[in-house]
C-alpha positions as a Markdown table, in Angstrom:
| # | Residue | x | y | z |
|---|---|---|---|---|
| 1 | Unk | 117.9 | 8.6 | 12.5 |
| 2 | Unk | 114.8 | 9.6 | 11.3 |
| 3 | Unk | 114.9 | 10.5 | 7.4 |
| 4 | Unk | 111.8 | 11.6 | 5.2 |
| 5 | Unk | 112.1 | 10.0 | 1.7 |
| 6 | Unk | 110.6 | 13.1 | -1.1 |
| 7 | Unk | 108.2 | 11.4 | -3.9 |
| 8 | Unk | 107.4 | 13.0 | -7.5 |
| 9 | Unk | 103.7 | 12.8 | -8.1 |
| 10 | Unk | 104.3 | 9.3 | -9.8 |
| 11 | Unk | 105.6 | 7.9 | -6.9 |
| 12 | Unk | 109.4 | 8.0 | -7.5 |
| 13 | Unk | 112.0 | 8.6 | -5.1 |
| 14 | Unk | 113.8 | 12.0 | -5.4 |
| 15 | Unk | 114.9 | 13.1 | -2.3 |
| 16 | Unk | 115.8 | 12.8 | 1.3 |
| 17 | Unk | 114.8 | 15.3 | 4.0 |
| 18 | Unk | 117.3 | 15.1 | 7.2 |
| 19 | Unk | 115.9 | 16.5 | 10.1 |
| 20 | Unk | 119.0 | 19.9 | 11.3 |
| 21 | Unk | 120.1 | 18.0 | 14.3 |
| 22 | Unk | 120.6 | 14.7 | 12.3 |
| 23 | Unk | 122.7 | 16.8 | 10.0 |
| 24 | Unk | 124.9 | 18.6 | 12.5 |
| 25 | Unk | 125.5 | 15.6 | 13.8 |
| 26 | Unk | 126.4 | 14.1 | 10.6 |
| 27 | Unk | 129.0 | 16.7 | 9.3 |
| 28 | Unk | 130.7 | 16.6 | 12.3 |
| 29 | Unk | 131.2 | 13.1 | 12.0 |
| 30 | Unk | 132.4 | 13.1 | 8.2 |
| 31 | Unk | 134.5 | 16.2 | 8.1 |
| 32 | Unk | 134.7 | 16.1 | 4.4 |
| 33 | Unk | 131.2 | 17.3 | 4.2 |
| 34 | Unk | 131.5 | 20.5 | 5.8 |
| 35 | Unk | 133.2 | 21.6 | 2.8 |
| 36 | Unk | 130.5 | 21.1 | 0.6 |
| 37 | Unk | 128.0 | 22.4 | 3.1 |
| 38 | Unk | 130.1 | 25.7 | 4.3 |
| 39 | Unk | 129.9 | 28.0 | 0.1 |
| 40 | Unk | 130.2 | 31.7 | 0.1 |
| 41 | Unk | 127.7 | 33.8 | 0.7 |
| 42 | Unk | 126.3 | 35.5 | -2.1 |
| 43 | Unk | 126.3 | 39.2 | -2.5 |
| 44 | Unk | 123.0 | 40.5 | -2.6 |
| 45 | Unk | 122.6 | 43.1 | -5.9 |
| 46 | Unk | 119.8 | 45.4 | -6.7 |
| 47 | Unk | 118.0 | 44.3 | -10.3 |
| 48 | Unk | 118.7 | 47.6 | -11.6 |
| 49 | Unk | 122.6 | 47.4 | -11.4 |
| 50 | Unk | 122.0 | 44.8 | -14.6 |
| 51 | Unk | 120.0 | 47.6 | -16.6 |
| 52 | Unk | 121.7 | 47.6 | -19.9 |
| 53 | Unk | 124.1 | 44.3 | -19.5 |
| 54 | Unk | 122.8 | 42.9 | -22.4 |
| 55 | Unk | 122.3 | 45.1 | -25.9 |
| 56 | Unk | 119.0 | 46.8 | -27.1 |
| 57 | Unk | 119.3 | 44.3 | -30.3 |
| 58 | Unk | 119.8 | 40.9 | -28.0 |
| 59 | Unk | 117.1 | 42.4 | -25.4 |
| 60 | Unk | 114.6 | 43.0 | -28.5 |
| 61 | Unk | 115.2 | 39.4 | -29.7 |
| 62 | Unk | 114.7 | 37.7 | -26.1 |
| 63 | Unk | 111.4 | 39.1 | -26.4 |
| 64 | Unk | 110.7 | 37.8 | -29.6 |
| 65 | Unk | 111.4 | 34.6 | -28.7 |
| 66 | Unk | 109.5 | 34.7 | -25.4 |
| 67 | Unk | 106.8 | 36.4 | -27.8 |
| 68 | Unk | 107.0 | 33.5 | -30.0 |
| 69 | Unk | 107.1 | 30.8 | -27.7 |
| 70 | Unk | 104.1 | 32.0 | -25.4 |
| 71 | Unk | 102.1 | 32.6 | -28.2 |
| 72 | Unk | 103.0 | 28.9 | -29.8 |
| 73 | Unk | 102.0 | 27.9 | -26.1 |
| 74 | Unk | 99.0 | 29.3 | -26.3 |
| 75 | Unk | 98.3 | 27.5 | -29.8 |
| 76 | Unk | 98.7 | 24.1 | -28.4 |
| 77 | Unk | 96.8 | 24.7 | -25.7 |
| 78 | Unk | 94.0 | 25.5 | -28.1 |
| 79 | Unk | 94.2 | 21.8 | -29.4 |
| 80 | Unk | 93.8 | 20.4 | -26.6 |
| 81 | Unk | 90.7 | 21.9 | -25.6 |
């Protein structure tokens, strides 16, 4: 088997890659996986079937606190300069 272990920046193990073939092989073999790897596809929706599921008054306050917080970003950024 020939597995690729992932690494963070630092170093740190966070992952395995497993070549397809290895992993066919290994869901037949262990039966109980095939039910985690076999989900429901997703239906696909168009962005504009969302336009107006939230309120005017909650939109306007998600973009105050995205205002807020980019700005407060921008701030510390400053400081560290």
């Amino acid at each position: 088997m020939h597995l690729q272990i992932i690494q963070d920046s630092n170093g740190q193990d966070t992952g395995v890659f497993v070549p397809i073939n290895e992993w066919k092989v290994i869901i037949q073999k262990y039966k109980d996986l095939q039910e985690i790897v076999e989900h429901p596809k997703t239906k696909k929706i168009k962005l504009s079937s969302l336009y107006g599921a939230i309120s005017k008054g909650t939109s306007d306050k998600l973009s105050k606190n995205i205002e807020d917080s980019r700005n407060e970003w921008e701030i510390r950024v400053k400081e560290q300069e």
